[in-house]
C-alpha positions, 0 to 999 in steps of 0.5 A, a space after each residue: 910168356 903172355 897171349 900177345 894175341 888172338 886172331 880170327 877171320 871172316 871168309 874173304 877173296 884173295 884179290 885175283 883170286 875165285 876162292 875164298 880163305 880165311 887166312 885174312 885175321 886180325 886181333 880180337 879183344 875180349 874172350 874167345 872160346 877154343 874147342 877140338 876144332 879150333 877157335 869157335 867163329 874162325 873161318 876155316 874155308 880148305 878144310 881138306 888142307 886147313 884145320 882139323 883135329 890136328 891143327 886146330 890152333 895155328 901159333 906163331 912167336 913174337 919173336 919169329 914175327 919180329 924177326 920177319 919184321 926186320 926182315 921184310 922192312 916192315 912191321 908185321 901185325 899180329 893174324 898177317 900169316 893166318 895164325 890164331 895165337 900170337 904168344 910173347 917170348 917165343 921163337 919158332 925154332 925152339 918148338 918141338 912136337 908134343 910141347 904143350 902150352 897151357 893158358 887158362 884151362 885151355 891146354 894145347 899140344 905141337 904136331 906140325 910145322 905150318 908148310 907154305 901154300 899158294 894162298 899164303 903166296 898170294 896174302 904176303 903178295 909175294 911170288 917168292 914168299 913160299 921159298 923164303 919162308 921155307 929157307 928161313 926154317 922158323 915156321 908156324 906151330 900147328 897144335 891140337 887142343 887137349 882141353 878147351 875153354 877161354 882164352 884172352 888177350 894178355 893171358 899168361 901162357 905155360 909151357 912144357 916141353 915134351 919129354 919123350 923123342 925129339 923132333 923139332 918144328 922146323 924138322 917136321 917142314 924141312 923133310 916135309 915130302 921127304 923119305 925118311 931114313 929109317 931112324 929118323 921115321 922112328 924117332 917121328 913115330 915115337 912123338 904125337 905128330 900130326 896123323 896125317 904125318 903119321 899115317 904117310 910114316 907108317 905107310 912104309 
């Protein structure tokens, strides 16, 4: 696997729109710099819904955005959805929680799906885009960064799967907002999901 891309964003205005989001990103060359944050200078303008410890980095396949390419007539460039790594050889469906990715000395873990909002509506000028996108189960990798450091354009990428309990990404966005079945709840619980996951699992 190579890092086919690193994205970042400027704050700026949806057309329509009163808000600013940084949901507008396109590739940057040269190295960047990843902390517990995410990649420093990204523009994270919601941070009640965006960002955070446990989603820091926003990830999607090439494989996934080739697929969205054949789908929506139209090649999809790297930063369309508002991800911060684009990274070859990967398909979102084969994601589960608590895989990690190591580039460099930068090592990051799953923790969620990427769940389409209005925002993301409104960036693929689609009023239909939030539902198609849910329908085709191959959503976004949330990840929170064990280790910091550089990462470049090109570089190689690692990948480990988690050993322990299985939930996949797609799982994670098609019971979002759902109850839970107790086994399925623990089986959740037992993988280092997203805290905020976490705690509405636990609250029952």
């Amino acid at each position: 696997m190579k890092l086919h891309a690193v994205c970042m964003g400027q704050a700026e205005k949806l057309p329509g729109k009163s808000y600013k989001t940084g949901i507008f990103k396109v590739p940057v060359t040269g190295s960047v710099l990843i902390d517990g944050e995410g990649i420093v200078g990204d523009a994270i303008c919601n941070r009640k819904h965006h960002g955070g410890v446990d989603q820091a980095i926003y990830i999607e396949g090439l494989e996934t955005l080739d697929w969205w390419g054949e789908m929506l007539g139209k090649p999809i460039a790297p930063g369309t959805f508002g991800e911060n790594l684009v990274i070859s050889d990967l398909d979102n469906r084969d994601v589960y929680i608590g895989d990690r990715l190591t580039i460099g000395e930068v090592v990051l873990e799953v923790t969620s799906a990427r769940i389409p909002c209005a925002t993301f509506t409104a960036r693929m000028q689609d009023p239909t885009f939030a539902r198609r996108y849910t329908k085709a189960a191959r959503p976004g990798i949330y990840c929170r960064v064990i280790s910091g450091g550089a990462v470049t354009a090109s570089d190689t990428v690692s990948y480990d799967p988690f050993e322990g309990s299985k939930v996949s990404v797609p799982e994670t966005m098609a019971t979002f907002g759902k109850r839970l079945s107790e086994e399925t709840r623990q089986r959740f619980l037992a993988a280092p999901i997203h805290y905020k996951l976490r705690r509405e699992l636990e609250s029952y």
